[in-house]
C-alpha positions in Angstrom: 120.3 -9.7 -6.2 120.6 -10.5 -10.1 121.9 -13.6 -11.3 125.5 -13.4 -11.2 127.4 -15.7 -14.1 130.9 -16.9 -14.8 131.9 -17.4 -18.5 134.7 -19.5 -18.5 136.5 -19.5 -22.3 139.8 -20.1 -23.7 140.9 -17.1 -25.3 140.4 -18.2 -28.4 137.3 -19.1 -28.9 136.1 -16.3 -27.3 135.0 -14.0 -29.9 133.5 -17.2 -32.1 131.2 -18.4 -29.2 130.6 -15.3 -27.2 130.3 -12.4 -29.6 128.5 -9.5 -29.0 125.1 -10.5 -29.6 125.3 -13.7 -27.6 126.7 -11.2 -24.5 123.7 -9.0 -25.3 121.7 -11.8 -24.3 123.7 -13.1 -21.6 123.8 -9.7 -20.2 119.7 -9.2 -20.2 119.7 -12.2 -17.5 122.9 -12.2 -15.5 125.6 -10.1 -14.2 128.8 -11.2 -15.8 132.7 -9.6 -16.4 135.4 -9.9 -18.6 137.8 -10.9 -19.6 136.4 -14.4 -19.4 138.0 -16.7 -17.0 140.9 -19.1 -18.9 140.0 -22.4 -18.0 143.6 -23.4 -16.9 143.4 -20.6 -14.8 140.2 -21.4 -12.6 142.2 -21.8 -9.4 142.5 -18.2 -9.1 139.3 -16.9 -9.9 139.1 -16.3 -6.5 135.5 -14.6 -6.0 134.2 -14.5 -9.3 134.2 -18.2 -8.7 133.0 -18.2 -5.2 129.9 -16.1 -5.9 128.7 -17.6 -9.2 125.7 -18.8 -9.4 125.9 -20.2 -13.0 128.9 -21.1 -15.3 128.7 -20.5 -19.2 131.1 -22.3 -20.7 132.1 -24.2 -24.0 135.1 -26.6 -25.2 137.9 -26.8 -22.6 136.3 -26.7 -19.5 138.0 -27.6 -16.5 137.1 -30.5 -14.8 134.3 -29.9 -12.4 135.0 -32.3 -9.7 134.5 -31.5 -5.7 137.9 -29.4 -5.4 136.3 -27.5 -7.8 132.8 -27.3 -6.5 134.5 -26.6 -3.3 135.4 -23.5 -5.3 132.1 -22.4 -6.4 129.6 -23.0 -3.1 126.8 -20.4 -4.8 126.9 -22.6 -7.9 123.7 -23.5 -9.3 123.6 -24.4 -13.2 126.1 -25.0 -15.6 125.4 -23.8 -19.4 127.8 -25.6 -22.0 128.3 -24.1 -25.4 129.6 -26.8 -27.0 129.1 -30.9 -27.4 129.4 -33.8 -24.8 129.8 -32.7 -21.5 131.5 -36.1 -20.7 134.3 -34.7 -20.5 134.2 -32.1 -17.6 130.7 -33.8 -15.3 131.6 -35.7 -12.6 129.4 -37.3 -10.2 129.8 -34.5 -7.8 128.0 -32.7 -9.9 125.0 -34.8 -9.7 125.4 -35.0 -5.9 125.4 -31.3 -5.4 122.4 -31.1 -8.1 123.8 -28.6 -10.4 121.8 -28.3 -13.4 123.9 -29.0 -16.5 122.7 -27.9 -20.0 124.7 -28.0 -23.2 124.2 -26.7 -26.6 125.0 -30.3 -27.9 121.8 -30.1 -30.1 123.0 -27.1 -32.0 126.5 -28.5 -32.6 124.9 -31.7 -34.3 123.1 -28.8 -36.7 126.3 -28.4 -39.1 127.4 -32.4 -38.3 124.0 -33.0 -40.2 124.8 -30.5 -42.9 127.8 -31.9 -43.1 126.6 -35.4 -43.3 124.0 -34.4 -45.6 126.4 -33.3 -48.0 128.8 -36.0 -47.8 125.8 -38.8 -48.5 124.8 -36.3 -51.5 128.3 -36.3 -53.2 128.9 -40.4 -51.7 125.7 -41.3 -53.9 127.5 -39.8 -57.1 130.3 -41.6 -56.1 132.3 -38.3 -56.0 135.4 -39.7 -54.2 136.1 -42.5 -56.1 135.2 -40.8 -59.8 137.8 -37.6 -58.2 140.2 -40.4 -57.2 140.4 -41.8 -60.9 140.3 -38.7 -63.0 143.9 -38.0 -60.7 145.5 -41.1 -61.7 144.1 -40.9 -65.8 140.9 -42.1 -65.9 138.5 -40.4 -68.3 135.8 -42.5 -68.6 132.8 -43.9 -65.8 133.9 -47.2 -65.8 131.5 -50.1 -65.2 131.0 -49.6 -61.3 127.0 -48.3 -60.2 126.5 -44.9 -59.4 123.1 -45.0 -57.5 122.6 -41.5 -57.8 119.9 -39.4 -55.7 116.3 -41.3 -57.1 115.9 -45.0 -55.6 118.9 -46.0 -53.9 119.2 -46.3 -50.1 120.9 -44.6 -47.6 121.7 -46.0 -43.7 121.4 -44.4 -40.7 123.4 -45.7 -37.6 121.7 -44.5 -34.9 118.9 -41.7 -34.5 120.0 -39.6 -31.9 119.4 -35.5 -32.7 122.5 -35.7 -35.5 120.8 -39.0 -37.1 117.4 -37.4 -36.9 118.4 -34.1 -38.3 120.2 -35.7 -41.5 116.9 -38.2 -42.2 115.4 -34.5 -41.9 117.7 -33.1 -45.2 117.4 -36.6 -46.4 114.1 -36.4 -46.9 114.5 -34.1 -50.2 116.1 -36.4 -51.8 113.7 -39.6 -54.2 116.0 -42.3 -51.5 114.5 -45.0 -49.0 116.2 -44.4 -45.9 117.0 -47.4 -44.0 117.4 -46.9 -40.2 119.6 -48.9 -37.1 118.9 -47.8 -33.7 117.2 -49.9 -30.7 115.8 -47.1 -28.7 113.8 -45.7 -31.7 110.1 -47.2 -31.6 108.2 -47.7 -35.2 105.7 -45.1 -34.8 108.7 -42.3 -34.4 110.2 -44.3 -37.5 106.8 -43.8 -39.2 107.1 -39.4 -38.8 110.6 -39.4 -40.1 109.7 -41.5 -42.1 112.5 -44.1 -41.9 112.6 -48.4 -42.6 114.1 -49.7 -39.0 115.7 -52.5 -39.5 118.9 -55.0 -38.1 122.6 -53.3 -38.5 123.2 -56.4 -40.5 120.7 -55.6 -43.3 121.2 -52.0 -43.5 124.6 -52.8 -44.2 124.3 -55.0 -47.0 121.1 -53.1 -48.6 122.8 -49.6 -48.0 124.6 -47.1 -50.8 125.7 -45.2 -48.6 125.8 -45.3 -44.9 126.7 -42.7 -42.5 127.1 -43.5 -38.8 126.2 -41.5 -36.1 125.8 -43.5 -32.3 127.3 -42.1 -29.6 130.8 -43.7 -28.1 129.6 -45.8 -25.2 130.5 -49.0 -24.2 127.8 -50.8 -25.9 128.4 -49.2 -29.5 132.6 -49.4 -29.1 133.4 -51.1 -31.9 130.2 -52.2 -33.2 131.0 -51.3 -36.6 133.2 -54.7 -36.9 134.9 -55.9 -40.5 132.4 -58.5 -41.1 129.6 -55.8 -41.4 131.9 -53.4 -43.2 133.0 -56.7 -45.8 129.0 -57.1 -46.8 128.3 -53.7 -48.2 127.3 -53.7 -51.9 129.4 -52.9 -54.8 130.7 -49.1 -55.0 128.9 -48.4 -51.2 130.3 -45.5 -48.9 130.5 -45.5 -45.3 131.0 -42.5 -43.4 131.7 -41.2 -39.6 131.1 -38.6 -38.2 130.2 -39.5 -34.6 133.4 -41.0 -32.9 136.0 -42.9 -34.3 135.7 -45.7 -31.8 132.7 -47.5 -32.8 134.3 -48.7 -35.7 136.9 -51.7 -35.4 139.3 -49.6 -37.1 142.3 -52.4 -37.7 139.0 -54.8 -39.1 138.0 -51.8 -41.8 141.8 -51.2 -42.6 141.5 -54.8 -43.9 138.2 -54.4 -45.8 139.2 -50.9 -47.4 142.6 -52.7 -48.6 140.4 -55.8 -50.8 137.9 -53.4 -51.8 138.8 -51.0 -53.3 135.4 -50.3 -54.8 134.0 -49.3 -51.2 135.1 -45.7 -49.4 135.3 -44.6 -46.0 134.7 -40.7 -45.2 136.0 -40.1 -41.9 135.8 -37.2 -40.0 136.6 -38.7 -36.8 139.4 -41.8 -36.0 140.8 -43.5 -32.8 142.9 -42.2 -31.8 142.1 -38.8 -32.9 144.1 -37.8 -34.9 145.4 -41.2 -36.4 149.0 -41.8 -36.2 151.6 -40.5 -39.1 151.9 -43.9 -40.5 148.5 -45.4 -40.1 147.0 -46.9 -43.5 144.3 -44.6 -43.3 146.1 -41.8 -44.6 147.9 -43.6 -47.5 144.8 -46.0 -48.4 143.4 -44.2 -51.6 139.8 -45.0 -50.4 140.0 -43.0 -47.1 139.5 -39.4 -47.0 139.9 -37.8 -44.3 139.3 -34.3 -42.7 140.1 -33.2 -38.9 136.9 -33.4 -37.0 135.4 -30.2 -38.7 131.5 -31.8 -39.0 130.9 -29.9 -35.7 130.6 -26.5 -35.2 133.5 -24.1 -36.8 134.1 -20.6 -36.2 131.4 -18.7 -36.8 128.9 -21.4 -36.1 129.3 -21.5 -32.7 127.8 -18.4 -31.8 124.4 -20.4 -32.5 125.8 -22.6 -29.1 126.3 -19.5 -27.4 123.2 -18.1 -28.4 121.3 -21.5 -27.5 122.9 -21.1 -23.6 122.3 -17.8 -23.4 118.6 -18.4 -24.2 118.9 -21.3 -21.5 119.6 -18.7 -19.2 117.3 -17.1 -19.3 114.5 -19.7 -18.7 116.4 -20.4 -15.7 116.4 -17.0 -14.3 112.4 -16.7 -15.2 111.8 -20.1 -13.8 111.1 -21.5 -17.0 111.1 -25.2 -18.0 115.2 -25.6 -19.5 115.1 -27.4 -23.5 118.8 -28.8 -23.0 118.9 -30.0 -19.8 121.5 -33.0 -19.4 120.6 -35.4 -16.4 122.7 -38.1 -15.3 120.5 -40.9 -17.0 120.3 -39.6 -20.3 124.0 -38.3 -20.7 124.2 -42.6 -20.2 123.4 -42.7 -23.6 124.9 -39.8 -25.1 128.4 -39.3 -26.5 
């Protein structure tokens, strides 16, 4: 009997994560049918849950706790296009010994573009130079610009995303200076990357761009005292979770310097409120969580599951399985 699969998909998103060639590929390894189950809808998928064997899914999966399970006896593996499946795992899960795998690797591919890009234009200074051309400046002013050749940039954390942007990084004539406690010094040596304390990095970094996961060790790790010693003119940026910083400690920083900037992608809460200072201070930009995976970028998630597939169906070694342990230390 083939492998018969479930995709479960908000309506929306269906097209951007499951088109046609992803389906293609789906289809090769597993009987599936559409339309694609609505998430808020699962209760009455009736049989098509019953008889799964595997779930393909991505953002907005329903919570996959023992009523559910209860649901879907023939289930065997879940395959998540789409981040941190924190959200939707339960220890039932891990009971039962469904196999979980997510795409979370190929949503951290346009968060270290993204990144990339926003340390490029940060060591230009491009946000404060934009900032003072709109309110009359003409000139450069007497603040550094440390440019592209011999400053330094900061990495917080060197999970997939981290790794990835030291990857980009790389093309640029920087030193890369490197925080993370799980990274040894012979993977810092292939990067190559300078590991050393949170505390130096932040005083020796122009720019720093965060990227450790939002666990209870790293929630708000990123405190005002750190944020108060980077240089003159320095940039920090998030795009990982908005908890890690001590956001009330940096609303105080950002307000006496107003040399320093904060690109945030990501706040807590998400989004900030209507009146907090972050969207009035004129050092703060911010955008709406778009360093992930947009529109037509998450077909490479789908794509990514679908390939999972089919290593499961042939009994092949999986490349993004999540266990318990490590999702520990994930996002």
């Amino acid at each position: 009997m083939p492998c018969r699969a479930l995709v479960i998909c908000p309506g929306n998103l269906a097209n951007d994560v499951f088109p046609s060639a992803v389906l293609k590929g789906i289809a090769q390894s597993a009987a599936y049918s559409r339309p694609f189950l609505d998430p808020v809808k699962w209760k009455t998928a009736g049989e098509a849950l019953s008889q799964a064997d595997v779930i393909l899914g991505t953002w907005g999966m329903p919570l996959l706790d023992q009523k559910f399970l209860d649901a879907a006896p023939a289930l065997k593996a879940v395959f998540y296009a789409g981040g941190s499946v924190k959200g939707f795992v339960t220890d039932a899960c891990w009971e039962r010994g469904i196999i979980v795998s997510s795409a979370w690797e190929a949503n951290g591919i346009p968060v270290a573009e993204y990144s990339f890009a926003t340390i490029l234009l940060s060591l230009k200074r491009f946000w404060h130079y934009s900032r003072m051309m709109r309110e009359g400046a003409n000139g450069h002013g007497d603040l550094h610009v440390p440019g592209g050749y011999h400053s330094k940039v900061g990495l917080v954390s060197l999970g997939a995303v981290g790794c990835a942007t030291a990857r980009m990084i790389r093309s640029l004539e920087v030193t890369i200076l490197a925080h993370d406690p799980f990274f040894t010094e012979e993977q810092a040596a292939e990067l190559p990357v300078s590991l050393v304390s949170i505390e130096e990095l932040f005083r020796e970094s122009d720019v720093i761009s965060l990227h450790a996961p939002w666990i209870p060790e790293t929630e708000r790790m990123i405190t005002g005292a750190l944020i108060s010693t980077m240089k003159p003119g320095a940039t920090l940026i998030n795009t990982s979770r908005g908890a890690v910083i001590a956001e009330d400690e940096m609303i105080e920083v950002l307000r006496c310097r107003p040399d320093v900037s904060a690109i945030l992608d990501v706040t807590f809460p998400e989004p900030p409120a209507e009146d907090s200072p972050l969207r009035s201070l004129p050092n703060v930009v911010l955008t709406p969580h778009i360093a992930g995976s947009m529109q037509g970028e998450c077909a490479r998630m789908g794509s990514w599951m679908a390939e999972e597939l089919r290593r499961f169906v042939d009994g092949e070694p999986l490349h993004h399985r999540i266990t318990k342990a490590k999702l520990a230390q994930m996002a």
